[in-house]
DOVO-713699 format. One record per residue (C-alpha): residue in three letters; z, y, x. Coordinates in nm, 2 decimals, padded with zeros to 4 digits. Example, Ala and Ser with C-alpha at 12.3 -4.5 7.8 and 13.67 -1.06 7.14 Angstrom:
BEGIN
  code      up   north    east
   ALA   00.78  -00.45   01.23
   SER   00.71  -00.11   01.37
***
This chain:
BEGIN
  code      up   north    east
   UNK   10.36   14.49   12.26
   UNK   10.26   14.38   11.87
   UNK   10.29   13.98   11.84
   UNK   10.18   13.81   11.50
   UNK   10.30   13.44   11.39
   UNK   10.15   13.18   11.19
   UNK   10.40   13.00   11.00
   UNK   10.76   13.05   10.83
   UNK   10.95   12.76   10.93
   UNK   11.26   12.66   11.13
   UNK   11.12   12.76   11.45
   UNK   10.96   13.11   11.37
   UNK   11.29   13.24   11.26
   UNK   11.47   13.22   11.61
   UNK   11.09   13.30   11.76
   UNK   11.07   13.59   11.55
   UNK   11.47   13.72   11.55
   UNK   11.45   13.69   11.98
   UNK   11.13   13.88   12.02
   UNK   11.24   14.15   11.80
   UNK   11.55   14.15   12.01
   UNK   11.33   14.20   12.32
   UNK   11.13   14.49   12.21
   UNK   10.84   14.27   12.08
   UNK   10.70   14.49   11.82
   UNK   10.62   14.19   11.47
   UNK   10.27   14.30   11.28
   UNK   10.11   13.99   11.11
   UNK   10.30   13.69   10.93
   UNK   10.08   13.41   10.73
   UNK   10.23   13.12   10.56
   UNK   10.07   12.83   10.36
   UNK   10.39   12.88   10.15
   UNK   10.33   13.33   10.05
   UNK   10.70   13.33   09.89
   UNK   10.80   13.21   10.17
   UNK   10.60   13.44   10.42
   UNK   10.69   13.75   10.22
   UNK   11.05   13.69   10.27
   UNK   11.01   13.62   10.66
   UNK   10.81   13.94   10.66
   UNK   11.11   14.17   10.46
   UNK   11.31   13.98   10.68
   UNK   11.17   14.05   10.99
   UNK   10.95   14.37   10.94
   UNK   10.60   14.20   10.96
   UNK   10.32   14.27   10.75
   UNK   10.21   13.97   10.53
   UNK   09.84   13.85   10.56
   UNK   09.73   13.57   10.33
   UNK   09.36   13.58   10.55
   UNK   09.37   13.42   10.92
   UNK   09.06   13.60   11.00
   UNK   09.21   13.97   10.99
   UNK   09.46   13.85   11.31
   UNK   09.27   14.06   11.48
   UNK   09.48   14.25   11.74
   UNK   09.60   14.28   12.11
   UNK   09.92   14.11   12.23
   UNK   10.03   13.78   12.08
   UNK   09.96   13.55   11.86
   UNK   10.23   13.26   11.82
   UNK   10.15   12.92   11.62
   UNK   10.48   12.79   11.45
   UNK   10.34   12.52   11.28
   UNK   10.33   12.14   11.26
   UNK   10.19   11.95   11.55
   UNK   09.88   11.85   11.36
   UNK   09.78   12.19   11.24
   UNK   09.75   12.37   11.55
   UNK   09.41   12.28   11.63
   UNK   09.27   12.37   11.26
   UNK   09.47   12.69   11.27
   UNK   09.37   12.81   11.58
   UNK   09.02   12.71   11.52
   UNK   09.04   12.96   11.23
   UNK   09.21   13.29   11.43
   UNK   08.92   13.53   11.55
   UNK   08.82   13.59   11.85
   UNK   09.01   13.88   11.98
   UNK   09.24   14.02   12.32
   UNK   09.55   13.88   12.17
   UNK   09.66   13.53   12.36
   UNK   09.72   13.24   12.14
   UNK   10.00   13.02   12.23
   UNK   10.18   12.75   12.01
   UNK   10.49   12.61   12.11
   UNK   10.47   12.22   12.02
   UNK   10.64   12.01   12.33
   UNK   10.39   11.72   12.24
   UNK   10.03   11.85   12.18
   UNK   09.84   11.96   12.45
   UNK   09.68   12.34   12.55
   UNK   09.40   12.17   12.50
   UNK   09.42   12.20   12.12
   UNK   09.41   12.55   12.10
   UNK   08.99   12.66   12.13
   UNK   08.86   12.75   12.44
   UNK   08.66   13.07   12.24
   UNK   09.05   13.21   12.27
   UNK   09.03   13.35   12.65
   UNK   09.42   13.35   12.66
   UNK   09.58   13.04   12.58
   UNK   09.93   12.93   12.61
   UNK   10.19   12.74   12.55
   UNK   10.58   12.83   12.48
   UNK   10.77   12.52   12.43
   UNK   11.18   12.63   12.33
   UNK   11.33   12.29   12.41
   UNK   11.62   12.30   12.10
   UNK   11.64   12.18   11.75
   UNK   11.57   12.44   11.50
   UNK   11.75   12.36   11.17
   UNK   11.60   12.52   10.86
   UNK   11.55   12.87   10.86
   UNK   11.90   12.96   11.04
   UNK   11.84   13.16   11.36
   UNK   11.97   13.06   11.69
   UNK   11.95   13.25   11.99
   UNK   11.75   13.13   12.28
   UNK   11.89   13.30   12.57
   UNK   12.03   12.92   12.64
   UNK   11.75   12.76   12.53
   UNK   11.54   12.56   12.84
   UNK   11.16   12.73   12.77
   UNK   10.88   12.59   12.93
   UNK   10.56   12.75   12.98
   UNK   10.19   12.69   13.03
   UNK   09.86   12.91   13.03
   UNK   09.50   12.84   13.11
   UNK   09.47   13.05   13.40
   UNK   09.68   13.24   13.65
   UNK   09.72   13.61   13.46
   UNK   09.85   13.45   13.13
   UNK   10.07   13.19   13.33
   UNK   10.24   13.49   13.45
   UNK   10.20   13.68   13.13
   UNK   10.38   13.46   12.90
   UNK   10.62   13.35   13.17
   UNK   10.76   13.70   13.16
   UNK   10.78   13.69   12.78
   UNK   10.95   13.39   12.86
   UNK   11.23   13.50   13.09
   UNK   11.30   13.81   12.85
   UNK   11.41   13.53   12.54
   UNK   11.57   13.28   12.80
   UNK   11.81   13.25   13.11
   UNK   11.57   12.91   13.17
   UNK   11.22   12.96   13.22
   UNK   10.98   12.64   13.31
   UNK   10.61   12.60   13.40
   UNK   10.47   12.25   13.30
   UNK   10.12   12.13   13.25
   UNK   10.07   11.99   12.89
   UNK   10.11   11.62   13.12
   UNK   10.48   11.69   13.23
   UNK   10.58   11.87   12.91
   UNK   10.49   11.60   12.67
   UNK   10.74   11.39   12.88
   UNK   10.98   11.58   12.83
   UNK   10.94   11.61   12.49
   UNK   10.93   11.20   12.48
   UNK   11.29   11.27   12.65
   UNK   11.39   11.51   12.43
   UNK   11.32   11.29   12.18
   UNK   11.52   10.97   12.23
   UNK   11.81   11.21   12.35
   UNK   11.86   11.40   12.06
   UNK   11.65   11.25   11.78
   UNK   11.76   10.86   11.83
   UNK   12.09   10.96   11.93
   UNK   12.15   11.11   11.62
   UNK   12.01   10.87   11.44
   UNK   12.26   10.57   11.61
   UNK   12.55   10.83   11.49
   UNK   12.43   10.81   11.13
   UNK   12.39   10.40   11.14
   UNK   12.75   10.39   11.29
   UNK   12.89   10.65   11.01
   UNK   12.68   10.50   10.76
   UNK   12.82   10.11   10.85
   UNK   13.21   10.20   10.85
   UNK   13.17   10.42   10.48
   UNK   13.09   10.04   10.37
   UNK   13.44   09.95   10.42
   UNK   13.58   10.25   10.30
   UNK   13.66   10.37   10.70
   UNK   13.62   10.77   10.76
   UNK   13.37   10.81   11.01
   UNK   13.62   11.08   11.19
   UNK   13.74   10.77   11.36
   UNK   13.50   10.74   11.59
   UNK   13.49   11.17   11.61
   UNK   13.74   11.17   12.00
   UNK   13.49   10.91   12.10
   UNK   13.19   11.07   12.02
   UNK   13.33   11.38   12.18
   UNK   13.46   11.23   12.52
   UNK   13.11   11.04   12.52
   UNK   12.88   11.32   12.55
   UNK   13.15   11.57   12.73
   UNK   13.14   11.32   13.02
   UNK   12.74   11.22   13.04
   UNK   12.70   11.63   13.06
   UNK   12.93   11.58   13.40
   UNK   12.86   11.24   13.48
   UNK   12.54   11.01   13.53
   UNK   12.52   10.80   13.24
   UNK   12.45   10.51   13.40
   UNK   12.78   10.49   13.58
   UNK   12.95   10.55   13.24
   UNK   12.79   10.29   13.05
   UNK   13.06   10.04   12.91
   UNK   13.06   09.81   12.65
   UNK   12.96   09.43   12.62
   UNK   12.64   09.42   12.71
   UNK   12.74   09.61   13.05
   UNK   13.03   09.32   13.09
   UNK   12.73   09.09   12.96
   UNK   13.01   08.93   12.75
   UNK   12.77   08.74   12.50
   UNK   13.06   08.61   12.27
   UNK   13.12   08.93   12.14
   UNK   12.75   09.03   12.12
   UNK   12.67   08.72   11.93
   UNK   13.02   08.81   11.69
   UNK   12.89   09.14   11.63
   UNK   12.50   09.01   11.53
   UNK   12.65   08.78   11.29
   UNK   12.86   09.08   11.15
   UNK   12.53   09.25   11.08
   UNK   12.36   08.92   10.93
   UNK   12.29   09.15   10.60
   UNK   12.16   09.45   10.80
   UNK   11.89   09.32   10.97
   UNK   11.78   09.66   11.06
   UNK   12.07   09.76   11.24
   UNK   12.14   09.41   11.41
   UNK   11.78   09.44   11.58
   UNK   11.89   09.76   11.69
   UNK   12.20   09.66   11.81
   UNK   12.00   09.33   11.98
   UNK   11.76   09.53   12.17
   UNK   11.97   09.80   12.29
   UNK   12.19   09.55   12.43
   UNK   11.97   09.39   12.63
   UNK   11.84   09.69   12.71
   UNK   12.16   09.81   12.85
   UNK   12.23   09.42   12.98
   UNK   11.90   09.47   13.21
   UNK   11.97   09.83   13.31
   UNK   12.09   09.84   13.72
***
């Protein structure tokens, strides 16, 4: 079965290395970027088309683009047999026009760093189509890249993306303000590297809400109010610190 895909970026690498791996024969690859889309096609044996309208083909057509271009660039694909499916977790299947009779969703629930290919056989993959044949259709695909295959409507799966979101992405970012507040006393951030470890080893086992520590679980307000006036000269990061603390003070 041929699949195409718009778009060269972090995600179309491990999209493109796992469906070569499951027998998914690559024809088309556009880019807005053609350096970049001639060296995903060497890479990856596609052919590279600079015109949208010449995606014109049976099997699959995968958008791996940003949120806010899958509307436009789906508006822009022919009509043809192929189904269209992007794989955003936060835009709905809604976006992709209904003159496409196959639409689809495939939503790898990871985070893809610049053009280095993971496998997804771990990966959680949910799924959506807009009507009972393609449901199954690209569910199959699905369960061929993944050991964890989902059906969501574009409702449930924007929730998890929200989720997804403040567990990886704001988690993250809390790890760079800590790191980035000890450097300005000349502490390695390595310190804190056990911690770190123990604390997301034991929330994979463990409901989080049992493990939460801290002051603002012992609603000791002396040492909250020592560590705001610490960050008097960050007031970034001490309204951080004050509103998840009464976020985790409030929490049953």
């Amino acid at each position: 079965m041929q699949y195409s895909i718009v778009g060269s970026g972090n995600l179309a690498h491990s999209l493109a290395k796992a469906l070569n791996s499951s027998g998914y024969t690559p024809k088309f690859i556009h880019s807005r970027n053609e350096k970049n889309g001639r060296t995903f096609a060497k890479r990856f044996g596609f052919t590279f088309e600079n015109d949208l309208k010449n995606f014109d083909h049976k099997g699959f057509i995968f958008l791996a683009v940003n949120d806010d271009q899958i509307k436009a660039v789906a508006g822009k694909l022919p009509k043809s047999e192929a189904m269209i499916c992007h794989s955003s977790g936060s835009v709905s299947i809604s976006a992709i026009s209904v003159k496409h009779k196959r639409r689809a969703v495939l939503y790898p629930l990871q985070s893809f760093k610049t053009k280095k290919t993971i496998s997804l056989r771990k990966v959680p993959i949910c799924v959506e189509g807009s009507d009972g044949n393609t449901t199954a259709e690209i569910n199959q695909l699905a369960n061929k890249l993944s050991d964890s295959v989902y059906q969501f409507n574009s409702k449930i799966r924007k929730q998890i993306h929200l989720s997804a979101v403040i567990a990886n992405n704001f988690s993250n970012h809390l790890l760079k303000l800590s790191f980035d507040h000890l450097e300005k006393f000349d502490v390695d951030p390595d310190i804190l590297y056990p911690l770190i470890r123990s604390t997301y080893r034991n929330a994979l086992k463990h409901d989080p809400a049992v493990l939460q520590t801290g002051p603002a679980k012992r609603k000791d307000q002396q040492v909250i109010d020592e560590h705001l006036r610490m960050l008097k000269k960050n007031r970034s990061l001490q309204k951080v610190y004050e509103v998840l603390s009464k976020s985790i003070s409030n929490s049953k």
